[in-house]
C-alpha positions in Angstrom: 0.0 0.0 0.0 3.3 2.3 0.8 4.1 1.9 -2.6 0.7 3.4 -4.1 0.4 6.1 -2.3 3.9 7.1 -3.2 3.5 6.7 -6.8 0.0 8.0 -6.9 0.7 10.8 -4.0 -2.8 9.9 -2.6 -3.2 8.5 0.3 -4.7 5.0 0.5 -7.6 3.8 2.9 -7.7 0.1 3.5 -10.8 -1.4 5.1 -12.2 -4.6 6.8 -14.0 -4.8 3.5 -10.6 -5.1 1.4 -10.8 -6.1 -2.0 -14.6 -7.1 -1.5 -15.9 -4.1 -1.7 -17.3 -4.3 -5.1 -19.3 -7.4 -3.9 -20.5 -5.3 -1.0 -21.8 -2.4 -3.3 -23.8 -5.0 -5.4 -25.3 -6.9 -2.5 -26.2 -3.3 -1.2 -27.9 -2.7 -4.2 -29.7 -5.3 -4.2 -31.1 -5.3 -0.4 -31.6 -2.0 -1.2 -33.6 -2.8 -4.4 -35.7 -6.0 -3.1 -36.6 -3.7 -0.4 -34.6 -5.6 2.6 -32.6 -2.5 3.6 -34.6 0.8 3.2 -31.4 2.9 2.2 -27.6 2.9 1.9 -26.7 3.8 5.5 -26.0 0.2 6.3 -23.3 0.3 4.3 -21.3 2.8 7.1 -21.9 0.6 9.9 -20.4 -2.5 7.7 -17.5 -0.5 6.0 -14.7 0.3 8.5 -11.1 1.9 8.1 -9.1 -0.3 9.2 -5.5 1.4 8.0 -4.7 5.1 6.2 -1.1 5.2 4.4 -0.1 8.7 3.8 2.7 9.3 0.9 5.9 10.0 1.3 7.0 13.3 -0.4 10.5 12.2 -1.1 9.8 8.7 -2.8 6.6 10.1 -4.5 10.0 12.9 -6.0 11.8 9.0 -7.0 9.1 7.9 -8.7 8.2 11.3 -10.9 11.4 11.5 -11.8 11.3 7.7 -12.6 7.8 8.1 -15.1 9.6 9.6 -18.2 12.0 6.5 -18.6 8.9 3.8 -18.1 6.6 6.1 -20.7 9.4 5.9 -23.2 10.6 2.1 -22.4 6.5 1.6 -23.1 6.5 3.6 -26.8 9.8 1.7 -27.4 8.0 -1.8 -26.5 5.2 -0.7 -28.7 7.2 0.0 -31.7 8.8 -3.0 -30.9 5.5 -5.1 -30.8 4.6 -3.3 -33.9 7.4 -3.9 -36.2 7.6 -7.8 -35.0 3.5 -8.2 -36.0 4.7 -7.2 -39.3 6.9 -10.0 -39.4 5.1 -13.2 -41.7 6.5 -16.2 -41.1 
């Protein structure tokens, strides 16, 4: 999670829910649809932080610095796929 919030310079909110939270939204709509829960407020009480990671200025600086080589290693690798799909065998 360190990692994210350094490279995206936001800070990250992990919750009990973790990576279900998608699951939880759709089972939300749903009670709330069929008529089992009357609104969304349920989903508060069942959605807790459980761990906040701020970035760190100086490796989010790494990283920005770092961006220009991986966009141009990516255009290279495109070019690269590019010319090698031209290729008949």
């Amino acid at each position: 999670m360190t990692i994210f919030a350094d490279v995206y310079n936001t800070r990250i909110l992990k919750t009990n829910i973790d990576q279900d939270a998608g699951a939880l939204g759709a089972a939300a709509i749903a009670a709330v649809g069929c008529g089992l829960w009357k609104d969304f407020n349920k989903i508060d009480d069942i959605h807790k932080i459980v761990e906040i990671v701020e970035p760190v200025p100086d490796n989010n600086n790494k990283y920005e610095k770092l961006l220009p080589v991986f966009e141009y290693a990516s255009d290279c690798q495109a070019i690269l796929v590019k010319a090698l799909r031209a290729i008949e065998f």
